[in-house]
C-alpha positions as a Markdown table, in Angstrom:
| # | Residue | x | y | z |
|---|---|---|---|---|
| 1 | Unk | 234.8 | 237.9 | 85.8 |
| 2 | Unk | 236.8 | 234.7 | 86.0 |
| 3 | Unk | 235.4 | 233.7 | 89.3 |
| 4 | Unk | 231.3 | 234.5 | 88.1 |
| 5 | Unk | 232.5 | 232.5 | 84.8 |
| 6 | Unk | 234.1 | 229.2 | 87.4 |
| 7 | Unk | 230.9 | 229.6 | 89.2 |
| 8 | Unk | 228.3 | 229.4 | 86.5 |
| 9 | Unk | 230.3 | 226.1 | 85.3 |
| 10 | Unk | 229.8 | 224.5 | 88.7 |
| 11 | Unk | 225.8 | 225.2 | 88.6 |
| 12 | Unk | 225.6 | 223.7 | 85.1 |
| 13 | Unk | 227.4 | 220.7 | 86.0 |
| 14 | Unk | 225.5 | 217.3 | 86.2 |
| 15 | Unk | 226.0 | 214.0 | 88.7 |
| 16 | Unk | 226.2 | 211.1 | 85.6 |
| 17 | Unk | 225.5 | 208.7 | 87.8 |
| 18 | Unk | 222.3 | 209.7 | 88.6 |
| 19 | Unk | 221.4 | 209.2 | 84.6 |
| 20 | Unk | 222.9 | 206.1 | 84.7 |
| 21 | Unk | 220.5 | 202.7 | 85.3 |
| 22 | Unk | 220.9 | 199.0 | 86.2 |
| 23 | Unk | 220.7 | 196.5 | 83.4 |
| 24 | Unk | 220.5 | 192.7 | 84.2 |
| 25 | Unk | 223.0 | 190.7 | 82.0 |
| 26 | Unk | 221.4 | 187.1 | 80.6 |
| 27 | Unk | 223.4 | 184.3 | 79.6 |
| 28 | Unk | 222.3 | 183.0 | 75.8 |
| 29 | Unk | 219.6 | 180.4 | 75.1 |
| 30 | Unk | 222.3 | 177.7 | 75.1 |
| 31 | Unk | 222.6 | 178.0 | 79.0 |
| 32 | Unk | 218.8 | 178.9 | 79.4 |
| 33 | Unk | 219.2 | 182.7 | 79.9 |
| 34 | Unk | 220.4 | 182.5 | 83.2 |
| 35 | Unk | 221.0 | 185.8 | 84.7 |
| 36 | Unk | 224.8 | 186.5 | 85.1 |
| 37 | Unk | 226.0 | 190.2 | 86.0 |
| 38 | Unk | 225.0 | 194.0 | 86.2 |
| 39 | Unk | 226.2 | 196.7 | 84.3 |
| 40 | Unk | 225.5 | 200.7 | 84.6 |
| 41 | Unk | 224.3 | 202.8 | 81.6 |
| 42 | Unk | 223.1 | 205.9 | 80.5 |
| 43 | Unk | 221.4 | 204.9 | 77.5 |
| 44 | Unk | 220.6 | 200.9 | 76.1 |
| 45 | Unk | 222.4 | 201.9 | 72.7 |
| 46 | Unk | 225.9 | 201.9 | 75.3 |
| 47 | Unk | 225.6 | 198.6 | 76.1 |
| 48 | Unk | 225.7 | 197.1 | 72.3 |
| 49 | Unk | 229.2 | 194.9 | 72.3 |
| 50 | Unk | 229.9 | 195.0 | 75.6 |
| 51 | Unk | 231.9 | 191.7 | 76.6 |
| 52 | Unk | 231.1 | 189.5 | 80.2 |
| 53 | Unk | 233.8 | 187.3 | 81.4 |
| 54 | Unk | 231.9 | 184.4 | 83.7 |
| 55 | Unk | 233.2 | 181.2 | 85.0 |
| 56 | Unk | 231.6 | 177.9 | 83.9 |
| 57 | Unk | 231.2 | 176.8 | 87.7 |
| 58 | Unk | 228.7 | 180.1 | 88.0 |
| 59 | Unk | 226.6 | 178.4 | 85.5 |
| 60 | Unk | 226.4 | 175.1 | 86.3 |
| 61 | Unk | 227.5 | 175.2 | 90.2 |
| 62 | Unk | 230.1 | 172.3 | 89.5 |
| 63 | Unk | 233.4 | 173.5 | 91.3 |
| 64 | Unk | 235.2 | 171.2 | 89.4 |
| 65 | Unk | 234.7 | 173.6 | 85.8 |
| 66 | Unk | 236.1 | 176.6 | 87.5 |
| 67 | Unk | 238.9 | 176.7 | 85.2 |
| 68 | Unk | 237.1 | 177.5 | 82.9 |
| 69 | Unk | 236.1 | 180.7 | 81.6 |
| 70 | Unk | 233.1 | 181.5 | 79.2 |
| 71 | Unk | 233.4 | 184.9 | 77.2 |
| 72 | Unk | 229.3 | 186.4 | 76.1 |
| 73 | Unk | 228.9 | 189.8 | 74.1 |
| 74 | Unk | 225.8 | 191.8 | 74.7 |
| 75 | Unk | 223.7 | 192.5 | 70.9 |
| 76 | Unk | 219.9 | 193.1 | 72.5 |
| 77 | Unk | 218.8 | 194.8 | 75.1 |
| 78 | Unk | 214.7 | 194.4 | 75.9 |
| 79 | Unk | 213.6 | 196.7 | 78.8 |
| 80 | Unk | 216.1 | 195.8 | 82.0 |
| 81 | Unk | 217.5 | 192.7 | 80.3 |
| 82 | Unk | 220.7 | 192.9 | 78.5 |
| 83 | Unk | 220.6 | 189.4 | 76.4 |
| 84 | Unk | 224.2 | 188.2 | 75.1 |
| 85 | Unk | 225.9 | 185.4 | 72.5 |
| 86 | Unk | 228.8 | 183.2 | 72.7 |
| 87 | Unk | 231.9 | 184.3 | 71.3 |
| 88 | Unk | 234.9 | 181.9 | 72.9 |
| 89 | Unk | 236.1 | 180.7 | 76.0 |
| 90 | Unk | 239.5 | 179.7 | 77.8 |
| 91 | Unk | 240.9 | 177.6 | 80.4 |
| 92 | Unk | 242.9 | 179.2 | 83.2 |
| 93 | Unk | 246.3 | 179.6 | 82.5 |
| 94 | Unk | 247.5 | 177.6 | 86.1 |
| 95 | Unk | 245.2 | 174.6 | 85.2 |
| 96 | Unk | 247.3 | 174.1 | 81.8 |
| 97 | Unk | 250.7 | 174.8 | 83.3 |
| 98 | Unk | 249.5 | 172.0 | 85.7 |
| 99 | Unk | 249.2 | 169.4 | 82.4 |
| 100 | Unk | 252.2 | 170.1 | 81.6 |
| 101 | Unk | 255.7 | 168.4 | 83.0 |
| 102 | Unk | 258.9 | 167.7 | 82.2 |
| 103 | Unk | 259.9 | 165.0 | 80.0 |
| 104 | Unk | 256.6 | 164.8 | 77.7 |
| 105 | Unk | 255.6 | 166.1 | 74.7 |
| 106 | Unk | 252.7 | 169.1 | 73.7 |
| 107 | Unk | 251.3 | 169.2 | 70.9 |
| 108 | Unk | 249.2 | 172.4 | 69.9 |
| 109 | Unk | 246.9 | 173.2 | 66.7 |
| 110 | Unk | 245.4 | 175.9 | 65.5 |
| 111 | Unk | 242.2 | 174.7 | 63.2 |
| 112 | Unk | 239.0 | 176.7 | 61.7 |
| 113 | Unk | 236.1 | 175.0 | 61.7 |
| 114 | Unk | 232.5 | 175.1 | 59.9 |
| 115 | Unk | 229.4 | 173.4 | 62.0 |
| 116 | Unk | 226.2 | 172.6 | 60.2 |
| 117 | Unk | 224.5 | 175.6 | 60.3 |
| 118 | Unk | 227.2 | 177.7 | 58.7 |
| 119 | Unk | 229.3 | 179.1 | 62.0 |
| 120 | Unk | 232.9 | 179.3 | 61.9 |
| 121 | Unk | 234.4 | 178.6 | 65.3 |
| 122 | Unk | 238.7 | 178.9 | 65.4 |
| 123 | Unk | 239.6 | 176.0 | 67.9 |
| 124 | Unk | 243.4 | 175.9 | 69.9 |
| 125 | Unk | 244.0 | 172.2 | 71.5 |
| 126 | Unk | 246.4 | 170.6 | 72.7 |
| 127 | Unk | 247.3 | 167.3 | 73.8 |
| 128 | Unk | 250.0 | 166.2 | 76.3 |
| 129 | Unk | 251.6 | 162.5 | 76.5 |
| 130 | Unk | 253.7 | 160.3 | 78.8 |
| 131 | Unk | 256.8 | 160.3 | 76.9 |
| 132 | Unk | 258.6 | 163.0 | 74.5 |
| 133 | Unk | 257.8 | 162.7 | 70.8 |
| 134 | Unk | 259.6 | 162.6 | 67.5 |
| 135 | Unk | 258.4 | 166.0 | 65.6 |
| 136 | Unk | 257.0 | 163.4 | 62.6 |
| 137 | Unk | 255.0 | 161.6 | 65.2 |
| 138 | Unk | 253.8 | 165.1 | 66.4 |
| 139 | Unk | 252.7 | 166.1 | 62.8 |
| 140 | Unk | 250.5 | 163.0 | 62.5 |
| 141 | Unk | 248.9 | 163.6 | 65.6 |
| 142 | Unk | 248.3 | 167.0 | 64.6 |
| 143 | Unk | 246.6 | 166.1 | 61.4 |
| 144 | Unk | 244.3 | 163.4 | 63.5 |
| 145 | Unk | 243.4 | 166.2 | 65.5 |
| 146 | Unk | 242.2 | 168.3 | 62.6 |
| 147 | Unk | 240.3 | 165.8 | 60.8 |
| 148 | Unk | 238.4 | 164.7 | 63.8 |
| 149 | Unk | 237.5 | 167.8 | 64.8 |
| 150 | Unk | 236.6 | 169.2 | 61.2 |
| 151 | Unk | 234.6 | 166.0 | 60.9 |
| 152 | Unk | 233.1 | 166.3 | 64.5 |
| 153 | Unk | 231.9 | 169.6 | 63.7 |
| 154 | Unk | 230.0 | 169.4 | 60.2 |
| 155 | Unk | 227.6 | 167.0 | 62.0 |
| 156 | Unk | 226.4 | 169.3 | 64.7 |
| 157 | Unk | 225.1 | 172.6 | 64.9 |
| 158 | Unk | 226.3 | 175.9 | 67.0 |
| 159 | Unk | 225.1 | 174.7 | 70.0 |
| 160 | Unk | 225.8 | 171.3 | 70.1 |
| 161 | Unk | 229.1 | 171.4 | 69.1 |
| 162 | Unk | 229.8 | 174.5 | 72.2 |
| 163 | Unk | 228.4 | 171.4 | 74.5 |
| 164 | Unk | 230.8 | 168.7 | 72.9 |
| 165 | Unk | 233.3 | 171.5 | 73.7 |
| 166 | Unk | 232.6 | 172.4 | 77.2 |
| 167 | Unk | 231.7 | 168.7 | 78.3 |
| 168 | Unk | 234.9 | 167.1 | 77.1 |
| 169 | Unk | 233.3 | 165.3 | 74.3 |
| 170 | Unk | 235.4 | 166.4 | 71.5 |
| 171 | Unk | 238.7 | 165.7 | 73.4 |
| 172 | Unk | 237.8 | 162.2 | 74.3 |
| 173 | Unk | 236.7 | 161.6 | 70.4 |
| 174 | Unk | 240.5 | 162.7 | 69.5 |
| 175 | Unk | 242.2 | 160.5 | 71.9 |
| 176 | Unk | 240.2 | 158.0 | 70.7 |
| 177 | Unk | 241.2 | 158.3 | 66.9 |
| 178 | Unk | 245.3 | 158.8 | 68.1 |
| 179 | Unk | 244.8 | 156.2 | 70.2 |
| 180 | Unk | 245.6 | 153.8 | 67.4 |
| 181 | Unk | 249.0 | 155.9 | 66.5 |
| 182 | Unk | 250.2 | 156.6 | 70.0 |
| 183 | Unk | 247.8 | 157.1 | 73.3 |
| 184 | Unk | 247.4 | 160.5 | 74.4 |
| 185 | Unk | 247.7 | 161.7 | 78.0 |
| 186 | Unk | 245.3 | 164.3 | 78.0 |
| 187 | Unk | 243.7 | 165.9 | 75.2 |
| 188 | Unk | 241.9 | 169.8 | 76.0 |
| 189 | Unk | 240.9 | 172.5 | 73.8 |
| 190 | Unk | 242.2 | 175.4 | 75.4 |
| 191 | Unk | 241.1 | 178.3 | 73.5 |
| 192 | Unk | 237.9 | 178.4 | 71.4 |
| 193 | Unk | 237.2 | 182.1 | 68.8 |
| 194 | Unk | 233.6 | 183.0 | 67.0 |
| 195 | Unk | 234.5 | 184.4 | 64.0 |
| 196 | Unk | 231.4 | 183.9 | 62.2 |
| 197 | Unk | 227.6 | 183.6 | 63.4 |
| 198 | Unk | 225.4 | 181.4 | 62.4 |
| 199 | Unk | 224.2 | 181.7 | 59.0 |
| 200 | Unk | 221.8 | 178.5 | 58.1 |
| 201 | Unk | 218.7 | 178.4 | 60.1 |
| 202 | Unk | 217.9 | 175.0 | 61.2 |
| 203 | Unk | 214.0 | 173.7 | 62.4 |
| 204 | Unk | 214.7 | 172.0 | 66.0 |
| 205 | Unk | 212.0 | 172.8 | 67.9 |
| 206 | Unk | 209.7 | 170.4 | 66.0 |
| 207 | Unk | 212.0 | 167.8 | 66.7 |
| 208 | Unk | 211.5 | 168.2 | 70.5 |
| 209 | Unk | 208.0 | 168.5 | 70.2 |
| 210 | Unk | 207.8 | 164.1 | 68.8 |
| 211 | Unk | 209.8 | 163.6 | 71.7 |
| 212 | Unk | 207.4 | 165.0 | 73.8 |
| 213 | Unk | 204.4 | 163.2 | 72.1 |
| 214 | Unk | 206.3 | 159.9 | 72.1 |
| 215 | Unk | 206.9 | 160.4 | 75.7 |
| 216 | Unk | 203.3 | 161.1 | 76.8 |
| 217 | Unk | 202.2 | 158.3 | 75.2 |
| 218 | Unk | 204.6 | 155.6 | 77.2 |
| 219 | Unk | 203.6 | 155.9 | 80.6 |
| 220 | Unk | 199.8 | 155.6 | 79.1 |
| 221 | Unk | 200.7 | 152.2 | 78.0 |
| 222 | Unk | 202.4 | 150.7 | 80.6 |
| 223 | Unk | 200.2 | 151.8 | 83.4 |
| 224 | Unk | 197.6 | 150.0 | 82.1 |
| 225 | Unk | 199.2 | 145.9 | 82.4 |
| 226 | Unk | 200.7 | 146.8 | 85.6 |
| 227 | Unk | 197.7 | 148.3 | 87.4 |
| 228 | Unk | 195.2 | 145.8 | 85.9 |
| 229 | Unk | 196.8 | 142.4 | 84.6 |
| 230 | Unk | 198.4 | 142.0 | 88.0 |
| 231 | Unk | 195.1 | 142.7 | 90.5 |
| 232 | Unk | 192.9 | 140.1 | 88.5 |
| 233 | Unk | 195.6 | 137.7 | 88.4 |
| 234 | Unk | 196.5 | 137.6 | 92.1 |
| 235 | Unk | 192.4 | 137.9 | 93.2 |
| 236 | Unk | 191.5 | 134.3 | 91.7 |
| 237 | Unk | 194.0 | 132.2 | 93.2 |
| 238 | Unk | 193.6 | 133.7 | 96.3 |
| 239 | Unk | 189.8 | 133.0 | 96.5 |
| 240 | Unk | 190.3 | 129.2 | 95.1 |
| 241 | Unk | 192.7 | 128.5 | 98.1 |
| 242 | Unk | 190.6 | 130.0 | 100.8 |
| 243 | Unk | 187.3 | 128.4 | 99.4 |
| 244 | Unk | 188.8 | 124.8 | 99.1 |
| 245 | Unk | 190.1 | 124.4 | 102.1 |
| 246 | Unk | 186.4 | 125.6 | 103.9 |
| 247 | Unk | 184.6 | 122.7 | 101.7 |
| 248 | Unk | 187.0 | 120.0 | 102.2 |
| 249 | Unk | 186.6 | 121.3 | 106.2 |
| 250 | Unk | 183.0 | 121.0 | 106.1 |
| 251 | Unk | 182.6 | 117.4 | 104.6 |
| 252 | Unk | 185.5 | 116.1 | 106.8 |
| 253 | Unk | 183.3 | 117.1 | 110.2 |
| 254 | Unk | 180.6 | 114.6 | 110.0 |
| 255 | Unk | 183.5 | 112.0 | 109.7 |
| 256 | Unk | 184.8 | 112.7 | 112.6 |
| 257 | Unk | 181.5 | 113.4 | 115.0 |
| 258 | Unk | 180.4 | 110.0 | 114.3 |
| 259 | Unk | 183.7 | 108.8 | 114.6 |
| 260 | Unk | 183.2 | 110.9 | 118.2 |
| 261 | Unk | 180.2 | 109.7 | 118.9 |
| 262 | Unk | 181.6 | 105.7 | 119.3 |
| 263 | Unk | 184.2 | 106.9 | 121.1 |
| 264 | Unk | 182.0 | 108.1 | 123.9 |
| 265 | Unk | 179.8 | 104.7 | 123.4 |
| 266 | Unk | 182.4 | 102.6 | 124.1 |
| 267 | Unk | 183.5 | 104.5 | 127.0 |
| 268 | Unk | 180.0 | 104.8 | 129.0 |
| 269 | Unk | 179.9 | 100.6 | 128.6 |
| 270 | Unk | 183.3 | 100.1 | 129.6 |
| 271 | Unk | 182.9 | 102.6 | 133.0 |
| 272 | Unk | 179.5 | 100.5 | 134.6 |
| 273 | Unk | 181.1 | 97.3 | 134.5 |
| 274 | Unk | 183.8 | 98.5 | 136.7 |
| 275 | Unk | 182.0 | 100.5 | 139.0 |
| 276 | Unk | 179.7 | 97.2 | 139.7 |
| 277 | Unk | 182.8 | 94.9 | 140.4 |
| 278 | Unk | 183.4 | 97.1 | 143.0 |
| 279 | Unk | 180.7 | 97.2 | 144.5 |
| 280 | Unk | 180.4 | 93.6 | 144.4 |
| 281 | Unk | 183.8 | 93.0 | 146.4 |
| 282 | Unk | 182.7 | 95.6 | 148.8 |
| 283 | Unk | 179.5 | 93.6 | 149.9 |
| 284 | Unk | 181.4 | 90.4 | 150.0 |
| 285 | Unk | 184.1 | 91.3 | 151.9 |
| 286 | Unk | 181.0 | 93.3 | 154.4 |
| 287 | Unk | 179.1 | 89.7 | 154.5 |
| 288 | Unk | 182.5 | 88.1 | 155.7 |
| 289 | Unk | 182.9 | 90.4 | 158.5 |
| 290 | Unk | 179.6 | 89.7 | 160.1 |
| 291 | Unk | 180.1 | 86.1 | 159.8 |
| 292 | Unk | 182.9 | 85.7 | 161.9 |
């Protein structure tokens, strides 16, 4: 009984994998939905939350941002496409250990901050310098780094302030306000945390579309004086120069024919005269001979 009972379990067993299907994993709108990894599921409901780890070099293909690593969570799936959000990133931990040397100072902060369309991003920088610090020297730059970057952030929106992030921009605005206290070695945030989405929706796409207009419209106007203005400028000199000269040809050539003309005049009366003096000796000097 035992081994009929084994037996009909083996039959009823199912391969898994054979349910399962490929779903294409899509960065968010922020990097233009670019296709990032693969995953395997039985049903799309199973692929809700999921987290992809992906290196910043695999979206841009500059080899210099390998070290750092962007974090996307799956919350829509349409057909085969798995799209995702932002929800942090990190740096490697060798590329900070490499910031880091003996005989200087790091300063680290942990801040919450609000953008402008009502996300709540949790930043960790830090900041390294030539020299060690005095702790009161490190709690002023820690409050610079909290202003500026609460500051920094109620100006832009979800997006923008992820690009500040990732390009650098928000570091170099913090060494530039401690700059004034004490100059900064190198200023990196670290570690970045989503803890709230976005809440305010902001109209940006009509904004883009002036931009467009107003850039349509330039290349209109200045084809028109460099195509134009310059042909019918450059036309009339030209056909002053080249008729001038041909008139100023034409009334010097009678000039110079007559002037021709007395130059072969004088020549035909000067060549008989010459010719008959020596003709004149010859006879003489004939008439001689036969005398004698």
């Amino acid at each position: 009984m035992a081994k009929a009972k084994s037996r009909a379990a083996a039959r009823k067993i199912k391969d898994k994998w054979k349910a399962k299907s490929w779903y294409r994993v899509l960065a968010p709108a922020l990097f233009d939905n670019v296709p990032v990894a693969e995953t395997l599921a039985a049903d799309k409901n199973l692929l809700l939350n999921r987290v992809t780890e992906v290196s910043l070099q695999d979206l841009t293909g500059d080899f210099r941002r390998s070290h750092v690593k962007l974090h996307f969570k799956i919350d829509k799936v349409e057909g085969s496409d798995a799209h995702t959000f932002f929800i942090g990133h990190n740096l490697t931990p060798d590329y900070v250990r490499r910031l880091v040397r003996r005989r200087r100072s790091r300063i680290d902060g942990v801040y919450d901050v609000t953008t402008r369309d009502g996300a709540i991003i949790r930043l960790k920088p830090f900041a390294t310098t030539e020299k060690r610090l005095q702790s009161s020297q490190k709690h002023v730059i820690r409050s610079i780094m909290k202003d500026t970057s609460t500051s920094f952030a109620k100006e832009r929106t979800l997006s923008e302030f992820i690009k500040d992030i990732l390009d650098g921009n928000l570091g170099a605005e913090i060494s530039k306000n401690c700059k004034k206290f004490y100059p900064l070695r190198k200023v990196e945030i670290y570690k970045s945390e989503l803890l709230r989405r976005p809440t305010i929706t902001i109209e940006e796409p009509k904004k883009k579309k002036k931009e467009e207009k107003v850039e349509e419209k330039q290349p209109e106007k200045k084809e028109e004086p460099v195509k134009e203005k310059p042909e019918a400028s450059e036309k009339k000199p030209v056909k002053k120069t080249e008729e001038e000269p041909e008139k100023k040809e034409t009334e010097e050539k009678p000039e110079e024919a007559a002037e021709e003309k007395k130059t072969v005049e004088d020549k035909t009366k000067n060549e008989p005269k010459k010719r008959t003096t020596k003709k004149k000796t010859t006879k003489t000097t004939k008439s001689k001979k036969e005398g004698k």
